[in-house]
TORRO-968760 format. One record per atom (N, C-alpha, C, O): chain; x, y, z; residue number from 1; residue in one letter. Coordinates in Angstrom, 2 decimals. Layout:
N
  volo       c1       c2       c3  milo  paro
     A        X        Y        Z   NUM     A
...
// end
This chain:
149
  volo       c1       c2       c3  milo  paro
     A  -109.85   126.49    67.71     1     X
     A  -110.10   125.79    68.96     1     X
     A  -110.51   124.35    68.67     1     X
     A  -110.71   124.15    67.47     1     X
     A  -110.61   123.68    69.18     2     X
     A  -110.30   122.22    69.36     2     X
     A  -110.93   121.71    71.05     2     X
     A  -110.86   122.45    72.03     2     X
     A  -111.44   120.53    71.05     3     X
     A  -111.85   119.93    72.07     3     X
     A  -111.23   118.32    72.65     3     X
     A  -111.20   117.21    72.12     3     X
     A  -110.79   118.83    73.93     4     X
     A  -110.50   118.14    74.55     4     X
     A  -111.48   116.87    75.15     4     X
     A  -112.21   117.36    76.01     4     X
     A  -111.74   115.44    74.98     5     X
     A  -112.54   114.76    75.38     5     X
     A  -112.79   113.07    75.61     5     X
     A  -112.77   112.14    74.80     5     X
     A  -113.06   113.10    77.28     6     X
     A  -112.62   111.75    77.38     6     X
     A  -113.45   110.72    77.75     6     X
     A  -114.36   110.63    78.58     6     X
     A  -112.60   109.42    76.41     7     X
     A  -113.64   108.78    75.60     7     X
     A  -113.16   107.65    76.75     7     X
     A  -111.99   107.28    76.71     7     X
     A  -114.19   107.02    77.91     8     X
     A  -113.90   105.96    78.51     8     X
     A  -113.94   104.57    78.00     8     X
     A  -113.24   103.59    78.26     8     X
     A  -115.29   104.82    76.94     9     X
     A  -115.37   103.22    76.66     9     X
     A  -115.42   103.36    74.85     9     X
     A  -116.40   103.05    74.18     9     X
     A  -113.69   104.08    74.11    10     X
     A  -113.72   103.67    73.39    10     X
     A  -114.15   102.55    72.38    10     X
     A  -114.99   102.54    71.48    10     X
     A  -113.20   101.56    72.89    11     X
     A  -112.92   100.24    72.06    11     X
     A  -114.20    99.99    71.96    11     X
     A  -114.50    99.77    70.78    11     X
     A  -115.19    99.93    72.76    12     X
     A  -116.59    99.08    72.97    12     X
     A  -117.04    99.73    72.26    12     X
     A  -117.40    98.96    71.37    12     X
     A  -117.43   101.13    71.86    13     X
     A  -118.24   102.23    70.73    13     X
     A  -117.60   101.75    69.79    13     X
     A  -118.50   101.22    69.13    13     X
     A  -116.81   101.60    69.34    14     X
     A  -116.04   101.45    67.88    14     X
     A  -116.75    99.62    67.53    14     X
     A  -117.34    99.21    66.53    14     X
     A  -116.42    98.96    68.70    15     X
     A  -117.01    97.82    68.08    15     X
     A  -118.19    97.94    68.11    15     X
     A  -118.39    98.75    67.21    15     X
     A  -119.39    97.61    68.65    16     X
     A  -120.91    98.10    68.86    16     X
     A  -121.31    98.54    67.64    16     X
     A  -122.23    97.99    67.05    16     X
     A  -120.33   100.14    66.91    17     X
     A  -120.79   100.84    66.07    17     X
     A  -121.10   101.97    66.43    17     X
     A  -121.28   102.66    65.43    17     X
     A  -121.30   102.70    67.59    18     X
     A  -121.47   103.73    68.27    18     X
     A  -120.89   104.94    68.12    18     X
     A  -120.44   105.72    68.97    18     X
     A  -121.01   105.05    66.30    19     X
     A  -120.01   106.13    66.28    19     X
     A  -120.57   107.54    65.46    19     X
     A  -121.67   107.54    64.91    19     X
     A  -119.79   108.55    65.44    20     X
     A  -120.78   109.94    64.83    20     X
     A  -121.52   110.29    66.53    20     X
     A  -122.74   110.42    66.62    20     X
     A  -121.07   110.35    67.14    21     X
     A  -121.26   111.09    68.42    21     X
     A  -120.96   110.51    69.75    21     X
     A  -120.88   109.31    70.01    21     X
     A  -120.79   111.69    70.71    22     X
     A  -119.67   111.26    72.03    22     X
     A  -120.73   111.89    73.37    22     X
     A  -120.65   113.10    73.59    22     X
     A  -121.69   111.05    74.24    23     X
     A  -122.18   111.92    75.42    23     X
     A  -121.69   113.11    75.84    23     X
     A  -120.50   113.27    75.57    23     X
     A  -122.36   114.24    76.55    24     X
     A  -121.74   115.14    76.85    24     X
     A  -122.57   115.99    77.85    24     X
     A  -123.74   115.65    78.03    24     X
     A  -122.13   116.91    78.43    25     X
     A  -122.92   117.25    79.61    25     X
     A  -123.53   118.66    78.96    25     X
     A  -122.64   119.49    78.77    25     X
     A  -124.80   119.07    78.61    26     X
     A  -125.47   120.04    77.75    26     X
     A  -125.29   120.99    78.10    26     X
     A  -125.62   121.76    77.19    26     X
     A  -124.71   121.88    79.49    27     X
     A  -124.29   123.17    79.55    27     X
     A  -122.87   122.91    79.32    27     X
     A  -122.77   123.89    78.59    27     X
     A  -121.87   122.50    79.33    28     X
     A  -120.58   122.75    78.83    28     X
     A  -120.25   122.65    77.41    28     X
     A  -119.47   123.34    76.76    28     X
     A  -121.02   121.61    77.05    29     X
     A  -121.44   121.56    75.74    29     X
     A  -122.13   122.76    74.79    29     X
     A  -121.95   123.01    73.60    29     X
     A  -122.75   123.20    75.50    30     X
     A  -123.45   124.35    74.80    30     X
     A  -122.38   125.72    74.47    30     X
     A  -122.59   126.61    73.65    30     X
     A  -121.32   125.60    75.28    31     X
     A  -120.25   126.74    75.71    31     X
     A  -119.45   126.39    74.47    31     X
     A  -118.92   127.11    73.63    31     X
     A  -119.53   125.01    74.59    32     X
     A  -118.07   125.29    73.34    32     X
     A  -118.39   125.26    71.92    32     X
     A  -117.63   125.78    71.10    32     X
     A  -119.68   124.56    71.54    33     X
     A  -120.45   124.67    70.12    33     X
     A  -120.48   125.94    70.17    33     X
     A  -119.92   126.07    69.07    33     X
     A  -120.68   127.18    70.55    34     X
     A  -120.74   128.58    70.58    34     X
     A  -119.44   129.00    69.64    34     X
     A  -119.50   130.13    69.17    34     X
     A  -118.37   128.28    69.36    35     X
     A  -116.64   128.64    69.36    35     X
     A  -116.98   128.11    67.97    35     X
     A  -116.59   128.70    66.96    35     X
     A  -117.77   126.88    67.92    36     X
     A  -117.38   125.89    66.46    36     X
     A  -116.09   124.94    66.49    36     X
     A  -115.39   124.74    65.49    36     X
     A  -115.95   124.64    67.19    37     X
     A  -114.48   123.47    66.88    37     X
     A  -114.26   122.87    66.09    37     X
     A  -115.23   122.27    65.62    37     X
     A  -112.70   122.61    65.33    38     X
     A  -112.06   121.83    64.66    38     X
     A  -112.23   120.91    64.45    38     X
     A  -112.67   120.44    63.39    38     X
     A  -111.77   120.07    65.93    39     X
     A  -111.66   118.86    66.13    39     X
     A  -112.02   118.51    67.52    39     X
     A  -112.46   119.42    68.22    39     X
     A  -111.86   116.97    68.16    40     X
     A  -112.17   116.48    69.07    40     X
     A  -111.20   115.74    69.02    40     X
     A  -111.19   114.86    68.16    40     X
     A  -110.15   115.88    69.88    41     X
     A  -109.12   114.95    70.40    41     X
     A  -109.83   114.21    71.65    41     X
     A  -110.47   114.71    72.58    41     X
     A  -109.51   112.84    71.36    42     X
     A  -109.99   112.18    72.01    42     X
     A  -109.14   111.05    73.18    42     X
     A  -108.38   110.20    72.71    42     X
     A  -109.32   111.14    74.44    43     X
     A  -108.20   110.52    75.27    43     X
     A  -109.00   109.30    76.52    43     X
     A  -110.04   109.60    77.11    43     X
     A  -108.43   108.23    76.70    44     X
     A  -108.86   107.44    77.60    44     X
     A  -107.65   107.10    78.65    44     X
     A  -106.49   107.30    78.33    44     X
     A  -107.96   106.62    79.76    45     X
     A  -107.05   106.19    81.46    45     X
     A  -106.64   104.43    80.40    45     X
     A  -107.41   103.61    79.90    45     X
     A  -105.53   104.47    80.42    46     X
     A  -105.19   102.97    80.07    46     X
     A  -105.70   102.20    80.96    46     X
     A  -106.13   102.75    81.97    46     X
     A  -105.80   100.68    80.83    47     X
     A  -105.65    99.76    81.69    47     X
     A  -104.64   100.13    82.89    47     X
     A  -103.55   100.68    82.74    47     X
     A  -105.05    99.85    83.78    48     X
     A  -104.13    99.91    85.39    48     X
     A  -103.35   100.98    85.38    48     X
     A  -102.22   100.91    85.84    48     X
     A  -103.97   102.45    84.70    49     X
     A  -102.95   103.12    85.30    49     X
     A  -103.87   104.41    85.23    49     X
     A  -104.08   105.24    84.35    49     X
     A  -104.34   104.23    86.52    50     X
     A  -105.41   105.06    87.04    50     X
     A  -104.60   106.68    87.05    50     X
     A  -103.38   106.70    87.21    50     X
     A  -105.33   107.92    86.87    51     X
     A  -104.34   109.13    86.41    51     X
     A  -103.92   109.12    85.69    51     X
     A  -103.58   110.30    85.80    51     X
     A  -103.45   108.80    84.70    52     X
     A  -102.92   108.86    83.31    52     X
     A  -103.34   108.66    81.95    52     X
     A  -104.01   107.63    81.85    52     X
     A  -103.19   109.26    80.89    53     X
     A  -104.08   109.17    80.05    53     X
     A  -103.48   108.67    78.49    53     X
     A  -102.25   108.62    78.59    53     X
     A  -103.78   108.40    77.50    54     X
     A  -103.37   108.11    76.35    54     X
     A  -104.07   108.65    75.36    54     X
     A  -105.26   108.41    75.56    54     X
     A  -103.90   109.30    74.35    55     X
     A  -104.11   110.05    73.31    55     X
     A  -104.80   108.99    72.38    55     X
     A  -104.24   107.91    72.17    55     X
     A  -106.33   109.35    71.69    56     X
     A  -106.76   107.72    70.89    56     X
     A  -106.67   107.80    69.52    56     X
     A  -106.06   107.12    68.68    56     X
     A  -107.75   109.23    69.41    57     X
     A  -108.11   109.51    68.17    57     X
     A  -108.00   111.06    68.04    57     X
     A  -107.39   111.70    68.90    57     X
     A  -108.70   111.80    66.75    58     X
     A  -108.40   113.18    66.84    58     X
     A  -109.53   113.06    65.42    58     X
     A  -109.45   112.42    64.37    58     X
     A  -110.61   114.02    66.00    59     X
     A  -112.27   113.31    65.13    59     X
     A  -112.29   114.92    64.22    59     X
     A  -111.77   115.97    64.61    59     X
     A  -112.89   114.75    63.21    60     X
     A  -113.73   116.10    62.79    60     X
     A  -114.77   116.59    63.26    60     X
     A  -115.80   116.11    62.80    60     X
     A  -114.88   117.45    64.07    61     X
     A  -116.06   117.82    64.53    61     X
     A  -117.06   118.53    63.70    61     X
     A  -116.74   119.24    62.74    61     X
     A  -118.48   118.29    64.17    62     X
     A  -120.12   118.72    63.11    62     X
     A  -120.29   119.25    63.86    62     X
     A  -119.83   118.99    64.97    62     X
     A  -121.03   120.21    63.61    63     X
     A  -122.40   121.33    64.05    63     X
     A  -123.51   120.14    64.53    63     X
     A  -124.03   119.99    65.63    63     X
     A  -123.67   119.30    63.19    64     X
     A  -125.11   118.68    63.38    64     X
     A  -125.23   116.90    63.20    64     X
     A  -124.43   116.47    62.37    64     X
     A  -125.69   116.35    63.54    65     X
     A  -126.06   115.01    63.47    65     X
     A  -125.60   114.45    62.37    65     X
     A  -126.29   114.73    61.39    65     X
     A  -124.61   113.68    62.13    66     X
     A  -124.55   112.75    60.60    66     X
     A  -125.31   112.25    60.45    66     X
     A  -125.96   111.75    61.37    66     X
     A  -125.65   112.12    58.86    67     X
     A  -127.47   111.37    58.39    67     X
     A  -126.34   109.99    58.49    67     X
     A  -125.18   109.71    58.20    67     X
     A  -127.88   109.25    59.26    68     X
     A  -128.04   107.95    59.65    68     X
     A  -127.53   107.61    60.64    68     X
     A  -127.46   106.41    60.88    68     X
     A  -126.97   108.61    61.60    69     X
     A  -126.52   108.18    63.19    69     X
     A  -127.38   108.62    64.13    69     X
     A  -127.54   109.82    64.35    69     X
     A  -128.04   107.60    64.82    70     X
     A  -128.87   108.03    66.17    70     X
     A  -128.58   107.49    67.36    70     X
     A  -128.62   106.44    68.00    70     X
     A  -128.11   109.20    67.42    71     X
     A  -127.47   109.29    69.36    71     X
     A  -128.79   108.70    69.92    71     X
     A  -129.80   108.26    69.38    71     X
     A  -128.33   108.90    71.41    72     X
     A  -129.34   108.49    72.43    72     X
     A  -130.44   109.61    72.78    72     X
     A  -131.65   109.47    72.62    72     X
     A  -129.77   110.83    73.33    73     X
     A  -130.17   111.94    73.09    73     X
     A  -129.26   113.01    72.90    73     X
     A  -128.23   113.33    73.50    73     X
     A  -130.04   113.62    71.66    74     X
     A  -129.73   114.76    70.66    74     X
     A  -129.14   115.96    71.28    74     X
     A  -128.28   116.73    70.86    74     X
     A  -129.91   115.95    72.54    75     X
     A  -129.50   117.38    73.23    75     X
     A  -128.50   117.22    73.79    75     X
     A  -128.08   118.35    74.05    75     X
     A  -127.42   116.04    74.36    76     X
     A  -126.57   116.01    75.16    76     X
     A  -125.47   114.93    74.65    76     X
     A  -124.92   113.94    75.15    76     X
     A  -125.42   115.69    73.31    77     X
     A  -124.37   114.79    72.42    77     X
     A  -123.52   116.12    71.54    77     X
     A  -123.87   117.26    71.24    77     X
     A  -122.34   115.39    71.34    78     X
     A  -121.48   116.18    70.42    78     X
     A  -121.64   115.08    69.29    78     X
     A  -122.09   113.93    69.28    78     X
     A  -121.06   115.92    68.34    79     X
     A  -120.98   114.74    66.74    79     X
     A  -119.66   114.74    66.31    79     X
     A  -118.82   115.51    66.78    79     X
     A  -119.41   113.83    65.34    80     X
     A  -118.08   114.00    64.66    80     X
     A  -118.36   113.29    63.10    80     X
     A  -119.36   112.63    62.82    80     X
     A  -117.35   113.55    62.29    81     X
     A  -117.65   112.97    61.05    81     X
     A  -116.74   112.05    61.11    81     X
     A  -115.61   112.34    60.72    81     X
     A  -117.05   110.51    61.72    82     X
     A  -116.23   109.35    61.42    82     X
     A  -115.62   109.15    60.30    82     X
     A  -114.42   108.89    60.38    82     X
     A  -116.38   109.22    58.70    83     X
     A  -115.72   108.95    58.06    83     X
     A  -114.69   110.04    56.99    83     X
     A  -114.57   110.05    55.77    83     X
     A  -114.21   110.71    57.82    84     X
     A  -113.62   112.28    57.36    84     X
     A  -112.28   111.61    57.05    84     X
     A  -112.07   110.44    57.37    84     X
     A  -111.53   112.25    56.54    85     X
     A  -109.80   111.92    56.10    85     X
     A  -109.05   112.01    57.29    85     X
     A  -108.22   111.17    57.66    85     X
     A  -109.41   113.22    57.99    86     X
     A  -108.96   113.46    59.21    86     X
     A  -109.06   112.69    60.46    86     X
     A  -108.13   112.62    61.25    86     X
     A  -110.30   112.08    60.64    87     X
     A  -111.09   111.20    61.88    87     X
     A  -109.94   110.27    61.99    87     X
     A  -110.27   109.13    61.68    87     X
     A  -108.76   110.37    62.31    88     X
     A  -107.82   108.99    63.01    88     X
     A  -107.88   109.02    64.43    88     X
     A  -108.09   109.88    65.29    88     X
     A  -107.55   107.39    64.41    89     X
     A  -107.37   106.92    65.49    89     X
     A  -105.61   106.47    65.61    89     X
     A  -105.01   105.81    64.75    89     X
     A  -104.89   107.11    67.14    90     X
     A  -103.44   106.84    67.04    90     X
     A  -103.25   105.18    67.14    90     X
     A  -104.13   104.56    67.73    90     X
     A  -102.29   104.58    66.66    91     X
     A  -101.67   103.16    66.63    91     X
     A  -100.35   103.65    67.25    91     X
     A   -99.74   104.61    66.79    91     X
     A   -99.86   102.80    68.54    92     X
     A   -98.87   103.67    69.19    92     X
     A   -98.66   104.07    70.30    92     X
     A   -97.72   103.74    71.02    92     X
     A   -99.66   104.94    70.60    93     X
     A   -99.64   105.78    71.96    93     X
     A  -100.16   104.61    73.05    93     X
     A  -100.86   105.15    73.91    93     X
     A  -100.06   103.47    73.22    94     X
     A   -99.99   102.86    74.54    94     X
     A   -99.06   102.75    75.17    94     X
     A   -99.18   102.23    76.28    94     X
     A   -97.50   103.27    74.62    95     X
     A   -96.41   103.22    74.93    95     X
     A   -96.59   103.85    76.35    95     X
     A   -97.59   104.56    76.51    95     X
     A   -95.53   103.63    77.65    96     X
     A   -95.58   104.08    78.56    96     X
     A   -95.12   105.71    78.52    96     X
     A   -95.47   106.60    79.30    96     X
     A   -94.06   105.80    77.13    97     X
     A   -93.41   107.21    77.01    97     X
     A   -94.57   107.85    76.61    97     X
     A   -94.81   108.90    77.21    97     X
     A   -95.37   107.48    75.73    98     X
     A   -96.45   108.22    74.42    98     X
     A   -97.81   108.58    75.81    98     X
     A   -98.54   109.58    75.76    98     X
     A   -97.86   107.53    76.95    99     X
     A   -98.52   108.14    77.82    99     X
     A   -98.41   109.14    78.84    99     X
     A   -99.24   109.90    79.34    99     X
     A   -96.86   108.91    79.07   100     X
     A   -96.70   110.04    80.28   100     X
     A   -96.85   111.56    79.40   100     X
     A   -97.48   112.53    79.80   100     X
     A   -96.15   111.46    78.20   101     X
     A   -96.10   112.65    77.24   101     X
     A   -97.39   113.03    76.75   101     X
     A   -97.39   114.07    76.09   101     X
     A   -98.48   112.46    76.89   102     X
     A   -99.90   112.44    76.67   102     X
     A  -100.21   113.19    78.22   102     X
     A  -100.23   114.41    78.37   102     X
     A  -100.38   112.43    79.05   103     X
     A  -100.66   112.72    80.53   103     X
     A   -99.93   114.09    80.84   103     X
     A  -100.60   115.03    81.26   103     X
     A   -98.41   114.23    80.60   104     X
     A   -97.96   116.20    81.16   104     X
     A   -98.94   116.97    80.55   104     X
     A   -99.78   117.61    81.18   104     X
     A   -98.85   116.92    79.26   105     X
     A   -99.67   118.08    78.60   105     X
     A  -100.85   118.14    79.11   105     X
     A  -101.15   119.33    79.07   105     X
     A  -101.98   117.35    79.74   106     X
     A  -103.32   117.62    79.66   106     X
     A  -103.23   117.77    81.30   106     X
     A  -104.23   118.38    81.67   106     X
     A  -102.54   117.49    82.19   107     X
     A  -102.36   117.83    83.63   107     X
     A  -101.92   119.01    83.96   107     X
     A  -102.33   119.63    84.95   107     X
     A  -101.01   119.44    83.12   108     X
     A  -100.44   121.11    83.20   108     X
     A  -101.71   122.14    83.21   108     X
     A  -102.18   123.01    83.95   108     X
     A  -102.02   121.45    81.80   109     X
     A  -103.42   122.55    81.77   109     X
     A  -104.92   122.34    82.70   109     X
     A  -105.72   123.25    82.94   109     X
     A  -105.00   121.58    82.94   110     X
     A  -106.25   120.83    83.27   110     X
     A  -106.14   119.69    84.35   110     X
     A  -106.74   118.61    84.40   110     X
     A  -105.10   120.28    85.30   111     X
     A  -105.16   119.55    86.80   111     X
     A  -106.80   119.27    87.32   111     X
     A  -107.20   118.13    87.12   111     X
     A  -107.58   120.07    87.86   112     X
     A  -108.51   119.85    88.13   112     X
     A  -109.59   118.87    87.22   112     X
     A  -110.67   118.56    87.72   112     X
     A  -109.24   118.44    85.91   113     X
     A  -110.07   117.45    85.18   113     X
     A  -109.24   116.30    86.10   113     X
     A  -110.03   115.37    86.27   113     X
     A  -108.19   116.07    86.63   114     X
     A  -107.12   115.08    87.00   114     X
     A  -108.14   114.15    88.36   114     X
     A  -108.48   113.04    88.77   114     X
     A  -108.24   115.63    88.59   115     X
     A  -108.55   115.23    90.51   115     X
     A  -110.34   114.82    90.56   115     X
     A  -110.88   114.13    91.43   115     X
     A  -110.98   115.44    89.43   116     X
     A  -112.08   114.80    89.43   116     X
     A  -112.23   113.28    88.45   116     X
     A  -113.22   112.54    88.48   116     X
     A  -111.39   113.14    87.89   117     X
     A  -111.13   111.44    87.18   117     X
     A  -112.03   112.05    85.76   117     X
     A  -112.74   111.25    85.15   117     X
     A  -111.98   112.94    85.49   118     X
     A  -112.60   113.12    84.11   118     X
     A  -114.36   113.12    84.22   118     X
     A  -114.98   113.22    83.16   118     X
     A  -115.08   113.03    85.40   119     X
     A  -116.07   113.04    85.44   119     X
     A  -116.80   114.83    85.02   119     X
     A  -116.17   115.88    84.92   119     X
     A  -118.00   114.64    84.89   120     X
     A  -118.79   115.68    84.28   120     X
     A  -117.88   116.40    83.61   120     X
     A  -117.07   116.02    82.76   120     X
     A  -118.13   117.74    84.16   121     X
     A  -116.99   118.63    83.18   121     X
     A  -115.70   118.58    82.69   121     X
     A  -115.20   119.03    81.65   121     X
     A  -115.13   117.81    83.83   122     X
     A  -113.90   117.62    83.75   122     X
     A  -113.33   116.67    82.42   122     X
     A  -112.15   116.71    82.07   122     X
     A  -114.43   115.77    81.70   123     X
     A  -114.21   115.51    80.77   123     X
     A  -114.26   115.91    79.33   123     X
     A  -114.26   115.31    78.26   123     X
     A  -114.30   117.32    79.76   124     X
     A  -114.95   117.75    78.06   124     X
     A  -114.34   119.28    78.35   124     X
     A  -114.98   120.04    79.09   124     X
     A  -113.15   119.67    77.77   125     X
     A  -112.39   121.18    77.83   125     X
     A  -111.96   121.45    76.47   125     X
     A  -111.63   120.70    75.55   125     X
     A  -112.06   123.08    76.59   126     X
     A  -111.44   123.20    75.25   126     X
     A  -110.11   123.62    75.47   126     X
     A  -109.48   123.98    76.46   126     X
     A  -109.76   123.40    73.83   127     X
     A  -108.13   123.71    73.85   127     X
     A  -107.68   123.78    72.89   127     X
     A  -107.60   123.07    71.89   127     X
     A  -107.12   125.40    73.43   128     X
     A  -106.53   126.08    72.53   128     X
     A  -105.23   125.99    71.88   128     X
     A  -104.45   125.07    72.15   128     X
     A  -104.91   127.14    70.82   129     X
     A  -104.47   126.83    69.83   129     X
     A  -102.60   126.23    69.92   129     X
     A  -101.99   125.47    69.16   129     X
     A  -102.00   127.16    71.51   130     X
     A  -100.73   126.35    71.78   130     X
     A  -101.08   124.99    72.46   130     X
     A  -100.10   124.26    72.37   130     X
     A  -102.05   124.42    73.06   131     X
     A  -102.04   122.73    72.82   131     X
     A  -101.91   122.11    72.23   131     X
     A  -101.12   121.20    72.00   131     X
     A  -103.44   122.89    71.49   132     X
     A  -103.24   121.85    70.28   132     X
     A  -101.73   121.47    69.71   132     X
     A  -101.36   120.30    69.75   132     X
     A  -101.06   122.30    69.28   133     X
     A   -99.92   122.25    68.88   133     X
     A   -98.55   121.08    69.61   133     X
     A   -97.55   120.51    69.18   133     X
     A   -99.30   121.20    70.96   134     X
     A   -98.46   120.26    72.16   134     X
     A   -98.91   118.87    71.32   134     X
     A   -98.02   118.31    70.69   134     X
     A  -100.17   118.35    71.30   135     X
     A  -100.50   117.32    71.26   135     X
     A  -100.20   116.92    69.89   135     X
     A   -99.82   115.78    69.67   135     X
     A  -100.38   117.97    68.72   136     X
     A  -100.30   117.50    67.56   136     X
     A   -98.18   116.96    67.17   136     X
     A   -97.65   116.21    66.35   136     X
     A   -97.74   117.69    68.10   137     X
     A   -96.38   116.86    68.46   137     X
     A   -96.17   115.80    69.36   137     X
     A   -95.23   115.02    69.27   137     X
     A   -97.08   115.76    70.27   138     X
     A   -96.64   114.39    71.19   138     X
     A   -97.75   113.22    69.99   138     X
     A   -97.70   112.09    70.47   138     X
     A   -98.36   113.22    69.10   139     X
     A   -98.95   112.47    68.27   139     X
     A   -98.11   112.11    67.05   139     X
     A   -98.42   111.08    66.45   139     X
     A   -97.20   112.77    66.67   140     X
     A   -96.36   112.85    65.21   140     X
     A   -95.72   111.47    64.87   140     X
     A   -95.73   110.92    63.77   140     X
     A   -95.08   110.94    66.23   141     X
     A   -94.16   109.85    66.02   141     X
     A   -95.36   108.43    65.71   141     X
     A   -94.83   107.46    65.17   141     X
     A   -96.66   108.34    65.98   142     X
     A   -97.43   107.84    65.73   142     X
     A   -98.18   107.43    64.44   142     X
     A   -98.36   108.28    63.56   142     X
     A   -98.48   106.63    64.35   143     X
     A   -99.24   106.29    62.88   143     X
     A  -100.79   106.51    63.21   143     X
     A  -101.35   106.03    64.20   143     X
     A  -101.48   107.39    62.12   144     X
     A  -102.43   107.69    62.06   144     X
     A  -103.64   106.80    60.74   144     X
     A  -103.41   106.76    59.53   144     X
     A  -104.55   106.34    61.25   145     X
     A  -105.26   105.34    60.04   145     X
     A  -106.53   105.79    60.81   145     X
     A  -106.66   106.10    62.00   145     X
     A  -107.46   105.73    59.78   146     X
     A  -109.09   106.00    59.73   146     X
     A  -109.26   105.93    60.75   146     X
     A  -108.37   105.34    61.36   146     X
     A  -110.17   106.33    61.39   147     X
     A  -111.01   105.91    62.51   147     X
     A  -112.20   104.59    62.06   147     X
     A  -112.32   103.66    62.85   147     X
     A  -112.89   104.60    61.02   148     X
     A  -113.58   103.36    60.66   148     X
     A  -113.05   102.97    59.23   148     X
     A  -112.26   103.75    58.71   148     X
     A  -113.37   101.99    58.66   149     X
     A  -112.63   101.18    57.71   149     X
     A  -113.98   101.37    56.30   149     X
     A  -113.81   100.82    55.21   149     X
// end
């Protein structure tokens, strides 16, 4: 299993430094740490195109806090290991194709995250193992590089 989760103010966390964990709402959160996840695919609404989404990154997910990252609060955070082999971020997917093909897959499953704009729950689903598989193909044609340098 794998987590679905959407990162609004990427770019700004990455610059800032804001990284090794993603807000999260502590009872849905609590549901899916129960499973242990893979990963954290991570998706944001492009510029001007409200409903639709783009595929960013695809993180390693932790159990526990990376030493030397301090969330805001502990209880209502997920983690990831930024500097993992795996932790990429896509180069690519702003394409209008790489978005609509981003956008079917996560609307098929997860209409209702659509209609609430990704707010509370709606931003944080899990997903299972034939998604994953969706996404890890609508990601392929893409170049994958670190998430931090």
């Amino acid at each position: 299993m794998d987590i679905f989760y959407y990162w609004k103010n990427f770019e700004e966390d990455l610059a800032t430094g804001q990284i090794g964990w993603l807000k999260s709402q502590r009872k849905k959160l609590g549901e899916l740490q129960l499973r242990e996840p893979d990963h954290i695919w991570a998706f944001k609404t492009p510029a001007r195109m409200k409903g639709r989404l783009q595929v960013i990154a695809r993180l390693v997910w932790l159990k526990d806090c990376p030493k030397g990252v301090r969330p805001p609060d502990a209880g209502s955070c997920i983690y990831y290991d930024a500097k993992a082999p795996t932790s990429v971020r896509f180069v690519g997917t702003e394409s209008v194709a790489a978005i609509d093909h981003a956008s079917s897959i996560i609307r098929k499953r997860f209409p209702s995250a659509f209609i609430a704009n990704f707010q509370g729950d709606g931003g944080l689903q899990k997903l299972e193992i034939d998604m994953i598989r969706e996404l890890e193909i609508c990601v392929r044609p893409y170049a994958a590089v670190p998430l931090v340098s």
